[in-house]
N, C-alpha and C positions, 0 to 999 in steps of 0.2 A: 844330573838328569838321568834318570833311569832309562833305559833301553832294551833290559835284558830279557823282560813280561812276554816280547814279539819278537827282536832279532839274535836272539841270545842264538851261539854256535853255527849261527849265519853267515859268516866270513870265515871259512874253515877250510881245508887246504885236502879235502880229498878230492877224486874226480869229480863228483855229481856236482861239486862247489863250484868247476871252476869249468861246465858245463854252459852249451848258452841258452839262457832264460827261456829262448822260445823255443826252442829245442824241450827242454826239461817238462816245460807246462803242456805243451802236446805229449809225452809219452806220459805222463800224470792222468790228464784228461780222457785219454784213450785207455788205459789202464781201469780206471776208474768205469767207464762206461763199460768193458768187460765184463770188471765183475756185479754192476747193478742190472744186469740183463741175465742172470740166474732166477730159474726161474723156484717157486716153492718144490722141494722136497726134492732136489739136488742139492744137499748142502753139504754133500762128497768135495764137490765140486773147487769150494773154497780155499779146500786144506791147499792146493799145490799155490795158489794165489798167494795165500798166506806168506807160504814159505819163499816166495819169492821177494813178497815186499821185506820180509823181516831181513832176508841179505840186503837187499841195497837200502836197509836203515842201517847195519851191523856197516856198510861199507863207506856210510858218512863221517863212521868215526868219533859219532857223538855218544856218551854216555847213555846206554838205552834207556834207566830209570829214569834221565829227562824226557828223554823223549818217550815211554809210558806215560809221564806226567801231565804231557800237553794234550795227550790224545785223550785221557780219561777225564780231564777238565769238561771235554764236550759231551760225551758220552750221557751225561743226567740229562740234559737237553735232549736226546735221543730219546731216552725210558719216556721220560713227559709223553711226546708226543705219539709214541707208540703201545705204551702201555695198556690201554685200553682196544687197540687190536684183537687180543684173544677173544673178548666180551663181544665184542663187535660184528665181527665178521661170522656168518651165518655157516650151517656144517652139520656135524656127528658131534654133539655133544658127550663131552669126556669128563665134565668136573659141572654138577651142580648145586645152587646152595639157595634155598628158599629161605627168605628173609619179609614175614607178614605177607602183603599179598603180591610181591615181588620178586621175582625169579630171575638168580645171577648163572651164569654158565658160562662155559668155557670151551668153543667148541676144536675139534681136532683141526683142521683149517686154519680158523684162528689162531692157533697157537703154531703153527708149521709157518705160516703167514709170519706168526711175531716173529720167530726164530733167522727166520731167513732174513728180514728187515735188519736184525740187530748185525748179521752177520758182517751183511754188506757194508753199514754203517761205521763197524768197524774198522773194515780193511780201507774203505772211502777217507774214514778219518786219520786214521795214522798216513794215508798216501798225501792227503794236504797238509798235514804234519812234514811229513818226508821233504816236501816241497819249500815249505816254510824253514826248516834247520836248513838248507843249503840253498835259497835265491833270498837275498836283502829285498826289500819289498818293494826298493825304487828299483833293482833288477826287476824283479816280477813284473811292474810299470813301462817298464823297457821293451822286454817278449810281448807285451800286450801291443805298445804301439806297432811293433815288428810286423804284427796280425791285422795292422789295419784300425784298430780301436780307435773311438774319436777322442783326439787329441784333449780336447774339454775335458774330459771325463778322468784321462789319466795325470792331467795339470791337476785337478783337484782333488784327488785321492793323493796324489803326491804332497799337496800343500797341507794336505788334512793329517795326513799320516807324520810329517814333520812335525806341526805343531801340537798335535796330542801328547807327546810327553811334556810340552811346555805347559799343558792344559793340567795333564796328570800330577804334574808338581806341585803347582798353583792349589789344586784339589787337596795335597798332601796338606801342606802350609795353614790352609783353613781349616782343615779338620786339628789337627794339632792345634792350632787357636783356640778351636771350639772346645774339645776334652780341658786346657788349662781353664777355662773360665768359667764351666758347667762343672761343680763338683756333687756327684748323687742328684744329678735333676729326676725332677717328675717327667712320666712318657711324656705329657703333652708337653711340655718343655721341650723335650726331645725333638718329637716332630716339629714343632713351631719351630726350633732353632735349623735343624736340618732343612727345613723347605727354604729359611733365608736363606741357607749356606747353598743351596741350589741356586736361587735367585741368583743371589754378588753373583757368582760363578757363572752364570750365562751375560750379567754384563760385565766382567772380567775379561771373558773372551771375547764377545764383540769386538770392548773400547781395544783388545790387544791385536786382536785381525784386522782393526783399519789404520792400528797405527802399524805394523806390519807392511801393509797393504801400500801405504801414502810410504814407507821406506822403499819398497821396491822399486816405484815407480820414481821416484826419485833419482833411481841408479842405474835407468832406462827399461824396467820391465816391461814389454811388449806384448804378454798375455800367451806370450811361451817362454818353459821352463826350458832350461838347457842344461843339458847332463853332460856333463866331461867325458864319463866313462862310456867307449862307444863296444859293440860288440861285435865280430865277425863268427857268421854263423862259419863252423870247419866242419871239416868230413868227419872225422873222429864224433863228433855232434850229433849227427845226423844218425850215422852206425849203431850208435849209444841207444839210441831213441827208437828205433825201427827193430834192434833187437831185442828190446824190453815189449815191443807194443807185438812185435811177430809171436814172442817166446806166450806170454799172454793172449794172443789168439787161436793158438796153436795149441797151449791146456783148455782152453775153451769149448774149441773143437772136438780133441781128444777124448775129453771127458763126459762131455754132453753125447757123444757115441753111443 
């Protein structure tokens, strides 16, 4: 069973690792909100940001090319939904291109606006990156209830988050079936075979969630999950979190001057 896609370098033995979860996700969160409250054409601003998160990525210990890897996975997702920005957003016109009776342009706003999006996004992303290489995600589950979060919600994210590698294998298994028995198909073949392979697949996992489901309760499941690992928040915790969130309000501050 695969595991590596999400928690890969997540049980690792520097501080930030062994760090408690709800401690971690407020100095993340509040970190984050720092720097998406820059505003356009301070993007001086960034750089000490930057250089902050990249030490306590350097001080997890992990392999940085991983962890570039995971952060630029999401990054296309970002250009999508940004990209069209410069076009958009109304200004001083810097770049135009007439195309029949249709006029593209590019204004200076617009693009100070893109720039600044990307930035933050950036540094937003590699910090939930950061977060992801050192809390296991039923830690993360953990901090959440710590906060109060309803119990419901993180029973089933937990259950869900469990069973999706059993989902992703099953995924695997089918598709292999399908390649051995498809050799040179037509597209519509293709699709026509793939929309089955979706179908099984959704009652694959149903009939396996209720037999799941009728196992637990068999073995007294009571419609709460019960974690072994318990965590006590320490002072060293708290210290950790309040100097990262102080030292980032404090560039903030300074900078915006």
């Amino acid at each position: 069973m695969k595991h590596e896609f999400l928690d890969h370098h997540s049980c690792g033995h520097s501080f930030f690792h062994h760090m408690h979860p709800g401690a971690k996700l407020v100095m993340v969160v509040l970190f984050i909100f720092t720097v998406v409250t820059i505003e356009p054409g301070q993007e001086r601003i960034f750089l000490p940001f930057a250089v902050l998160l990249l030490i306590g990525l350097l001080a997890t210990r992990v392999p940085i090319l991983h962890t570039l890897a995971k952060g630029l996975k999401v990054l296309p997702f970002v250009l999508m939904i940004t990209i069209f920005v410069p076009f958009l957003k109304e200004g001083e016109p810097v770049w135009n291109l007439q195309i029949g009776p249709l006029m593209i342009q590019i204004t200076d706003e617009g693009w100070k606006l893109f720039y600044n999006i990307i930035l933050k996004a950036n540094i937003a992303i590699f910090s939930v990156v950061f977060l992801n290489l050192t809390t296991p995600f039923h830690h993360l589950l953990k901090g959440l209830q710590s906060f109060g979060a309803p119990r419901i919600i993180t029973d089933t994210l937990a259950v869900a988050y469990r069973y999706l590698f059993v989902i992703t294998d099953e995924k695997d298994r089918m598709l292999l079936a399908r390649r051995s028995r498809l050799i040179h198909p037509s597209l519509s073949l293709q699709w026509k075979s793939l929309s089955q392979l979706i179908g099984v697949l959704f009652l694959r996992s149903y009939e396996r969630g209720e037999r799941m489901y009728q196992a637990m309760c068999m073995r007294g499941f009571n419609g709460v999950i019960v974690n072994l690992d318990e965590y006590m928040l320490q002072k060293k915790d708290i210290a950790a979190a309040c100097l990262v969130v102080l030292t980032a309000l404090l560039l903030r501050i300074c900078m915006s001057a």
